[in-house]
C-alpha positions in Angstrom: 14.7 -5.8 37.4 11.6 -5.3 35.5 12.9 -4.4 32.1 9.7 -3.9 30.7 9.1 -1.2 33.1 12.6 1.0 31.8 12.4 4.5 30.4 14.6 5.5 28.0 15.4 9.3 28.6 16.8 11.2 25.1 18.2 14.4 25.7 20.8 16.6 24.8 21.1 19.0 28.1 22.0 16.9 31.3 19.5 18.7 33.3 16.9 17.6 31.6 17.9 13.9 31.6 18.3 14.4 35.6 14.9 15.7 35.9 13.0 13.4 34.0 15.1 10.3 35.7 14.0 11.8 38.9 10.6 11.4 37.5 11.4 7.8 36.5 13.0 6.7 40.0 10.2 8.6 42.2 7.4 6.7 40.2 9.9 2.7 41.1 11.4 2.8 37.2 14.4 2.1 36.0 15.7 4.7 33.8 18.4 4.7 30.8 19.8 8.0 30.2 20.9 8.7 26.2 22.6 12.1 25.0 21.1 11.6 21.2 19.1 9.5 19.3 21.6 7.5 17.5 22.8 6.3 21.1 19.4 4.6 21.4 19.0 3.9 18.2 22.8 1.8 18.2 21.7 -0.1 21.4 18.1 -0.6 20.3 16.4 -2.1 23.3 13.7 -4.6 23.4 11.3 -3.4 26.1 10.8 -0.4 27.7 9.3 3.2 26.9 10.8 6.2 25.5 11.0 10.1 26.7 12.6 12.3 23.9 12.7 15.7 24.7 11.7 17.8 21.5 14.6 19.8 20.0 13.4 23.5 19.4 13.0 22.8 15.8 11.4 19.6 16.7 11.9 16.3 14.4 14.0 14.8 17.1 11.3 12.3 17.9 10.8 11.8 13.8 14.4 10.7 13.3 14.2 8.4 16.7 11.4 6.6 15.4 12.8 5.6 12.3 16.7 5.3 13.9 14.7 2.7 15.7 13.1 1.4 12.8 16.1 0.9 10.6 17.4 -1.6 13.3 13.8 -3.5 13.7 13.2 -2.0 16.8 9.5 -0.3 18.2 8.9 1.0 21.5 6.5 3.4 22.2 7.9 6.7 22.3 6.3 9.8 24.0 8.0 13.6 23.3 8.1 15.8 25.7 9.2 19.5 25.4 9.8 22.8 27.3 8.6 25.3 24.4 5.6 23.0 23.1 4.5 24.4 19.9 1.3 22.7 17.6 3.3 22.1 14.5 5.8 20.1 16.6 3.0 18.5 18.4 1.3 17.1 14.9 4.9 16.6 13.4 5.1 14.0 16.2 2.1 12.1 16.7 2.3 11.8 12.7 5.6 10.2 13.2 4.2 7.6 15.3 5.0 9.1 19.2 1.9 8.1 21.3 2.1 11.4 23.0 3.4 14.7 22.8 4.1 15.9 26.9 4.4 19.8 27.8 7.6 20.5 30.7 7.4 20.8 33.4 4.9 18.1 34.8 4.3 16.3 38.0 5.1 12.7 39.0 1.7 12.3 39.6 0.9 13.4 36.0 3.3 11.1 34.4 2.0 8.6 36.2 -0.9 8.6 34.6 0.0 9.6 31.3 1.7 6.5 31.2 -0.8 4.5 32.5 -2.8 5.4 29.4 0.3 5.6 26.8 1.4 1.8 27.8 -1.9 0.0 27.6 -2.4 2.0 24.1 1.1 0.9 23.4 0.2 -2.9 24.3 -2.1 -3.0 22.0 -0.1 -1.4 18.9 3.1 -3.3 19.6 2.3 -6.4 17.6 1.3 -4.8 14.6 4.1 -1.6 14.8 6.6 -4.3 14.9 5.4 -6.6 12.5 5.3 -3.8 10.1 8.7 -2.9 10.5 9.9 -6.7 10.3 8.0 -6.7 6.8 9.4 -3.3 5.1 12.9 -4.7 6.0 12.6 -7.6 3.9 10.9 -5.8 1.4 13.3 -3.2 1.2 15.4 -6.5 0.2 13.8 -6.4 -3.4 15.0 -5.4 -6.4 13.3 -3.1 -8.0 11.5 -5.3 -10.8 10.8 -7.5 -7.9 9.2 -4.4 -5.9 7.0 -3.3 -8.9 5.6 -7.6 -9.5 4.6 -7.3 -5.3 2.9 -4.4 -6.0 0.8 -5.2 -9.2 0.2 -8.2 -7.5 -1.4 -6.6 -4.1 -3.1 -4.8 -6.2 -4.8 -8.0 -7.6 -3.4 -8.2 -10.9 -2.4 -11.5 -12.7 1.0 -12.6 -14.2 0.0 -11.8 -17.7 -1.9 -8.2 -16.7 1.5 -7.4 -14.3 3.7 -8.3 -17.9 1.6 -6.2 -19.6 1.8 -3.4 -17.6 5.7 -3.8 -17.4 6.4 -4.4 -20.9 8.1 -7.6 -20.3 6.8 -11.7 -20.7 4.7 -13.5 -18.4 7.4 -15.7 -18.0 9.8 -13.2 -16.5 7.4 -12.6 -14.5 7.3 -15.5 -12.9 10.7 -15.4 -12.2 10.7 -12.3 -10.7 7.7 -13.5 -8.5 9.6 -16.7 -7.2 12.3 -14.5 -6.6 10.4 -12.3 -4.4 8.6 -15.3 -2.7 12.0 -16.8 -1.9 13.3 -13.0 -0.8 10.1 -12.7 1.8 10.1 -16.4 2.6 6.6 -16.7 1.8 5.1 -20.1 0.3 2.2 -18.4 -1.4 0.8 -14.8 -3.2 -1.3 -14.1 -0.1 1.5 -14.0 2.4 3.5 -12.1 0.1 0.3 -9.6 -0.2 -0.5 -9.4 3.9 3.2 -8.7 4.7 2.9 -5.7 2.1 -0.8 -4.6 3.8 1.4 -4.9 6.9 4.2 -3.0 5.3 2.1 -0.3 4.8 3.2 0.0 1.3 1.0 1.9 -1.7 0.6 -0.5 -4.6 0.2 2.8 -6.6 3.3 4.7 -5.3 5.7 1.5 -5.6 6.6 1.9 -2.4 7.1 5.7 -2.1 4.6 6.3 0.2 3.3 4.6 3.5 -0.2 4.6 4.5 -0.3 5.9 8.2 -3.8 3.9 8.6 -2.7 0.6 7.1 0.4 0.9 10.2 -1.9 2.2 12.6 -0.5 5.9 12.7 -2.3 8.6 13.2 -3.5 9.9 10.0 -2.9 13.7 9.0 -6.3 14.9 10.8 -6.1 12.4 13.4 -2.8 13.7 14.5 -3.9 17.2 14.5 -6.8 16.6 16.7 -4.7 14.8 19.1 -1.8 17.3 19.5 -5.0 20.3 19.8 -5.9 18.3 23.0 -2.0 17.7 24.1 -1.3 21.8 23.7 -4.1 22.8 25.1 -3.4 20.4 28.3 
């Protein structure tokens, strides 16, 4: 069986799980049928492609993609919903879904939605997961260690980063070889790509991702995707 070629269904009501695995079987894919998110999320698959069907007050797609995320697992996940709404559209491609699907649709349309969400996904996976791999070591940090990473993405030198944390260039350099050892990275610029990859904000300390640095959607970007999912 072509794993690769599985879609994961997500959805509470039974009726919809049936319907979109008939989709799944008339179109020659397997299909894995989940009741919640967490049930994904716990066996976190390698391969495949995820359906989520939108809760009413949408987010359900949100807290997939980072249930996933917590265990270092991407897959590309697409939402679908029966009372599609713009905010729950741009709430979703901002979360990092690929696509946001109005119920009900034909085989033939999933067909080749997919066509197009896979080869995008294809493209993203490397990166997506990459990025995940790298915010869970650095989430591994202490917080002294956090704050030396990011003065030093930032391009600042052992004695600038002392400075600007009140302690001595020397702690510094512990803290520094700490955090090398903590990434497993033999040198500063590994240490720096794996926060670019992170996604992390030098600035913020870590409280705030950069949706272009992962290769999400941005704010507007998102928007002007889920105008042309709504209105499809």
């Amino acid at each position: 069986m072509d794993h690769a070629g599985t879609i994961h269904i997500v959805a509470s009501s039974s009726r919809e799980r049936a319907t979109l695995a008939r989709h799944a079987y008339d179109l020659g894919r397997h299909a894995e049928l989940y009741e919640s998110s967490d049930e994904l999320a716990v066996r976190a698959p390698g391969e495949g492609l995820v359906l989520v069907s939108e809760s009413e007050d949408g987010g359900r797609s949100e807290r997939l993609i980072d249930a996933l995320a917590s265990k270092g697992c991407w897959l590309p996940v697409v939402a679908v919903s029966e009372t599609p709404s713009l905010e729950h559209a741009v709430a979703a491609v901002k979360a990092g879904a690929l696509d946001y699907i109005a119920l009900p649709f034909s085989t033939k349309a999933l067909a080749s939605k997919l066509a197009t969400i896979e080869a995008e996904a294809a493209a993203l996976a490397a990166s997506r997961r990459r990025a995940i791999a790298a915010r869970r070591r650095i989430e591994e940090l202490s917080r002294r260690e956090r704050e030396v990473l990011d003065l030093l993405a930032s391009g600042q030198s052992n004695k600038l980063i002392a400075r600007e944390l009140g302690i001595s260039p020397r702690t510094v350099e512990i803290h520094r070889h700490n955090m090398m050892q903590k990434l497993d990275c033999d040198h500063s610029a590994a240490a720096v790509r794996m926060s670019v990859e992170a996604g992390l904000e030098p600035s913020d300390a870590g409280e705030q991702t950069s949706p272009s640095i992962l290769g999400l959607p941005s704010d507007r970007e998102g928007k002007r995707k889920a105008d042309g999912l709504t209105a499809s």
